[in-house]
C-alpha positions as CSV (number, residue, x, y, z in Angstrom):
1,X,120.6,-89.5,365.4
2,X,120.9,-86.8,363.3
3,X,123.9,-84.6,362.6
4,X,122.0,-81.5,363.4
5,X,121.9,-82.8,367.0
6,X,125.8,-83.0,367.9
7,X,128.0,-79.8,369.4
8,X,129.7,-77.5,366.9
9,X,133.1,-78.9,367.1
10,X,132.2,-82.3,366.7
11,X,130.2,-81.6,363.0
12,X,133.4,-79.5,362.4
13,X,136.1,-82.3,362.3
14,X,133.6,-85.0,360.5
15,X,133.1,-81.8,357.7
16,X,136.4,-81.5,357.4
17,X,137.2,-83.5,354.7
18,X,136.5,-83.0,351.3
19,X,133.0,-83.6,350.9
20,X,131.6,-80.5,352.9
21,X,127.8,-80.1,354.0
22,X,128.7,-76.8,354.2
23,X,128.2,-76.1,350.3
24,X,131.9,-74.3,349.9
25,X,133.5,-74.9,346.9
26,X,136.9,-75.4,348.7
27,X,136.5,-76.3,352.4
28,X,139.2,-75.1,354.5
29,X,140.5,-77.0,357.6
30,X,138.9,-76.0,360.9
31,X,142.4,-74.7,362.2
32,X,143.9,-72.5,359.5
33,X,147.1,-71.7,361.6
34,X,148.5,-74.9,361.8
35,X,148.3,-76.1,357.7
36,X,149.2,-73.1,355.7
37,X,147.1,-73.3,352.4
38,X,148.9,-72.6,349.1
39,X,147.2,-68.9,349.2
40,X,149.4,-68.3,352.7
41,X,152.7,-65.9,351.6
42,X,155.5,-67.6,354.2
43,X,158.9,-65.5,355.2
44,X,161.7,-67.5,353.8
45,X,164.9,-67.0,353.0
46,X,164.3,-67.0,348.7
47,X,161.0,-64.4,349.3
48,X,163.1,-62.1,351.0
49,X,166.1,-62.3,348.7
50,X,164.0,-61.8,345.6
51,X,162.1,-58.2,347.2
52,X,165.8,-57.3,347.8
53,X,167.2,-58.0,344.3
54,X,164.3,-56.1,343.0
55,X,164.6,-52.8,344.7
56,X,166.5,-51.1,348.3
57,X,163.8,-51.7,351.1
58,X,163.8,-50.9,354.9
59,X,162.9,-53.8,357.1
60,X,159.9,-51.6,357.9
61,X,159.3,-52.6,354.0
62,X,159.8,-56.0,354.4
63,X,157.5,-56.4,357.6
64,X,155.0,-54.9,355.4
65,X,155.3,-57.5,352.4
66,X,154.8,-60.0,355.2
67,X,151.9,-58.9,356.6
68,X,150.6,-60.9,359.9
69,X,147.3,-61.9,358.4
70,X,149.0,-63.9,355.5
71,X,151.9,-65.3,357.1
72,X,150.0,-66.4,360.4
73,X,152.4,-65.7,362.7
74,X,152.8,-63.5,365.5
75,X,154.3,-59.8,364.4
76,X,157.2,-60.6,367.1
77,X,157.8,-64.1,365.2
78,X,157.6,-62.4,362.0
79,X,160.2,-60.0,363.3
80,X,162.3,-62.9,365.0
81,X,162.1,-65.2,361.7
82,X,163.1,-61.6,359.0
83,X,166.0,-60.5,361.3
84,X,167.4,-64.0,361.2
85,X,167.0,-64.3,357.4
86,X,169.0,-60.8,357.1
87,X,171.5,-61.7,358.9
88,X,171.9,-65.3,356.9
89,X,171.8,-63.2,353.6
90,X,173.6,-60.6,355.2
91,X,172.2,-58.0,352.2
92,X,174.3,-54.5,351.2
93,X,173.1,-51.4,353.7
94,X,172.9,-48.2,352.3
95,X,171.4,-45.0,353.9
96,X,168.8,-43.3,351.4
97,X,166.8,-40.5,353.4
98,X,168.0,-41.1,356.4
99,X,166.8,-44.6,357.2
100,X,169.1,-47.7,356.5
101,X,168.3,-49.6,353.3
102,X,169.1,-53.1,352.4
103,X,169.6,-54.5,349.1
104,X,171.0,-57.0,347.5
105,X,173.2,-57.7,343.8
106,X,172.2,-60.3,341.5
């Protein structure tokens, strides 16, 4: 048989390693979501602590350095995962303009 002939998914998961018929120079894993490539940004603890020793942000900031596209998860987990971090670092608040500002001292 030929591999022209078999479903989709099937040609997928034998292409999946790295010799691709595809012709990509890197071939990416048919489920993106569940192995974060190197290109991924990921909310941790150290990424957060180093946009706060930089400059005051808002958390409305924040949820914008980790955008839902690049982290890959869900704005609510994204959300869930920051407010934890914050409250691990537990970062100075000022209020600049109205709206609360964390930041943190080197």
């Amino acid at each position: 048989k030929r591999v022209s002939e078999m479903p989709a998914a099937k040609r997928l998961r034998l292409d999946a390693g790295p010799q691709s018929l595809s012709g990509k120079s890197t071939p990416q894993p048919p489920s993106g979501k569940t192995t974060p490539s190197s290109g991924d940004v990921q909310v941790t603890e150290d990424a957060v602590r180093r946009y706060l020793t930089r400059k005051p942000m808002t958390t409305k900031d924040l949820l914008k350095k980790f955008q839902t596209k690049k982290t890959g998860l869900s704005s609510e987990q994204t959300v869930n995962v920051l407010a934890q971090i914050l409250k691990r670092l537990n970062p100075e608040r000022k209020m600049i303009n109205d709206k609360m500002h964390f930041s943190l001292k080197e």
